[in-house]
C-alpha positions in Angstrom: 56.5 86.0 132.3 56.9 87.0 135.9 58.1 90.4 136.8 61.3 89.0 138.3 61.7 87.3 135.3 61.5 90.4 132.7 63.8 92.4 135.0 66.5 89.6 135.0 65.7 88.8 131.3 66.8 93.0 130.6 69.9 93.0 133.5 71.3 89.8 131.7 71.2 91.4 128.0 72.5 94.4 129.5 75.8 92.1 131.5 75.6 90.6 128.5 76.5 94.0 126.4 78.7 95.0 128.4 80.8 92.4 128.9 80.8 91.8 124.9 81.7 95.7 124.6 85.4 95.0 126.6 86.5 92.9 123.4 87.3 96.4 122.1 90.3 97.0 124.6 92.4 94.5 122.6 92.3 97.5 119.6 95.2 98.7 122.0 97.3 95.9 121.7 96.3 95.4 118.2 97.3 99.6 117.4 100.7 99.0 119.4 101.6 95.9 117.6 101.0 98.1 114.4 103.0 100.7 115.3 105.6 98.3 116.6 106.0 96.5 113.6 105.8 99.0 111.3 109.5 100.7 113.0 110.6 97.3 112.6 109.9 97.5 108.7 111.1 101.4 108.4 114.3 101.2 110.2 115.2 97.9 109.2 114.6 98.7 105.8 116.5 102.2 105.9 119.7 100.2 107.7 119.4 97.5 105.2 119.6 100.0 102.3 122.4 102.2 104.3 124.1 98.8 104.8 123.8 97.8 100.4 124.8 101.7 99.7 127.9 101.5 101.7 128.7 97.9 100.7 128.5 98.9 96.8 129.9 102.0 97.3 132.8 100.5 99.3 133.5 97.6 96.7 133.7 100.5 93.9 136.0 102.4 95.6 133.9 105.4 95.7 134.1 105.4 99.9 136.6 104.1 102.5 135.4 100.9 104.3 133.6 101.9 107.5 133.1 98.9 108.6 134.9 95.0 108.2 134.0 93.8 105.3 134.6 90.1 105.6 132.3 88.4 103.3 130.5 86.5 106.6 129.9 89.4 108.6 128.2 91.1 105.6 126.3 88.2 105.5 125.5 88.3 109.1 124.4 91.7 109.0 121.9 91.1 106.2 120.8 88.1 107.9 120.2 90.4 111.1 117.9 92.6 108.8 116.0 89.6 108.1 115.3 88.6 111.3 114.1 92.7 111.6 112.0 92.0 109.3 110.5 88.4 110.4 110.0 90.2 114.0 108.3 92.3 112.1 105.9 90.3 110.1 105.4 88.5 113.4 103.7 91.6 115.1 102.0 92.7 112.6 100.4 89.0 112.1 99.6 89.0 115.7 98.1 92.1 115.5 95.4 91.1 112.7 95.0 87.7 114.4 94.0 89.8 118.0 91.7 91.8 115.5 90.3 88.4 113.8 89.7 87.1 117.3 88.1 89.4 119.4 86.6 92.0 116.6 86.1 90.8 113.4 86.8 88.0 110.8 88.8 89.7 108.1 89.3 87.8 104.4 92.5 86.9 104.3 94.7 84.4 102.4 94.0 81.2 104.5 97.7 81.4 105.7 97.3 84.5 107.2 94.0 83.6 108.6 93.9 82.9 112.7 91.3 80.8 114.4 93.4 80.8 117.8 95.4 82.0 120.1 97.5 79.0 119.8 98.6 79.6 115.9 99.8 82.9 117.5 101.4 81.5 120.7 103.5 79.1 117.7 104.6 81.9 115.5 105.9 83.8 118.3 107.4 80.9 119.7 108.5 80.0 115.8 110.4 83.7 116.1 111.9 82.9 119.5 114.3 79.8 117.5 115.0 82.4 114.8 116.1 85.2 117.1 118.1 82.6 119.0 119.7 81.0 116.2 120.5 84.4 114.6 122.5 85.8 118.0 124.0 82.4 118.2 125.1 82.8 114.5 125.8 86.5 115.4 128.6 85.4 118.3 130.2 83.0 116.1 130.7 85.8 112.8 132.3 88.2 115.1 134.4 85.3 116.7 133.3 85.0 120.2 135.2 82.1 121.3 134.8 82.5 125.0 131.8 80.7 126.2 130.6 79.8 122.8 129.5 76.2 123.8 127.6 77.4 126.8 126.1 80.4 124.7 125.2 77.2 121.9 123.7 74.7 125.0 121.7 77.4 126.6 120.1 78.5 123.3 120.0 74.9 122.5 118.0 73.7 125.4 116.0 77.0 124.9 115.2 75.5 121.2 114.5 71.7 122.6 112.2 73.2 125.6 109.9 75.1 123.0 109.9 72.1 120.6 108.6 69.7 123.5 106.6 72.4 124.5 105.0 72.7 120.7 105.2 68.7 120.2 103.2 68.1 123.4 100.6 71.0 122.7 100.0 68.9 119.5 99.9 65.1 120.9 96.8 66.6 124.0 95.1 68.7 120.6 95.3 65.3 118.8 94.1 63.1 121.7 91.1 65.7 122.2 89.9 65.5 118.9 90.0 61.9 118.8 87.8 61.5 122.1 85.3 64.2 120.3 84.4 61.6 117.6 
């Protein structure tokens, strides 16, 4: 093997090492989305346990109502912690897929299991609808009557654009495969 040769064999494992050692960067990311979704779970656990105190106290007579307690705006607001929580789960998926991607494979129910950055691009995007619908549900419990149907469209065409969005994603992954066989 020619000198050149050697020295451009060594330079290229060295790129080559370097380049692979940047992968570690995304443990930034992947550490913030922990932390992130981890408040998510603690406060929206605390207010959804202030929120069930309050509501059984209330109902027992034990404290005065601080807030309306309409049977649909309790159900609202517990909805709201669910969609904490989903926001939640959503991050701290995205986190472990990151890890699974550009660190290491990690054994994990097939479910939670990412092989792309696609599968996290759709839960996000699967989030996006819930969020939507839930402030859209949100303006209509607490009676917001003015500009309700061009609150509903926007959201709406919000909703369709990510569908088509989703739908044609999965026609070109389709058509690929079948021009691979």
């Amino acid at each position: 093997m020619s000198e050149t040769k050697k020295v451009e064999k060594i330079h290229n494992t060295k790129v080559a090492k370097i380049v692979l050692s940047t992968r570690y960067l995304i443990l930034l990311p992947i550490i913030g989305l922990i932390l992130a979704s981890a408040v998510f779970f603690f406060f929206g656990g605390i207010g959804l346990l202030k929120l069930l105190y309050d509501i059984t106290m209330t109902y027992f007579g034990f404290i005065e109502p601080t807030h309306n307690t309409d049977k649909s705006i309790i159900t609202y607001e517990v909805i709201e912690y669910v969609h904490t929580f989903l926001v939640g789960t959503v991050l701290y998926i995205t986190a472990i897929g990151f890890y699974q991607l550009f660190i290491k494979e990690i054994k994990f129910p097939r479910w939670l299991r990412v092989t792309s950055t696609e599968q996290l691009e759709t839960n996000l995007i699967g989030v996006t609808v819930v969020v939507l619908a839930v402030n859209f549900m949100g303006a209509v419990f607490a009676g917001a009557t003015r500009d309700i149907l061009t609150l509903g469209v926007g959201m709406g065409a919000i909703i369709l654009s990510l569908a088509v969005f989703l739908g044609m994603r999965s026609w070109a992954d389709k058509r690929n495969d079948k021009e691979k066989d």
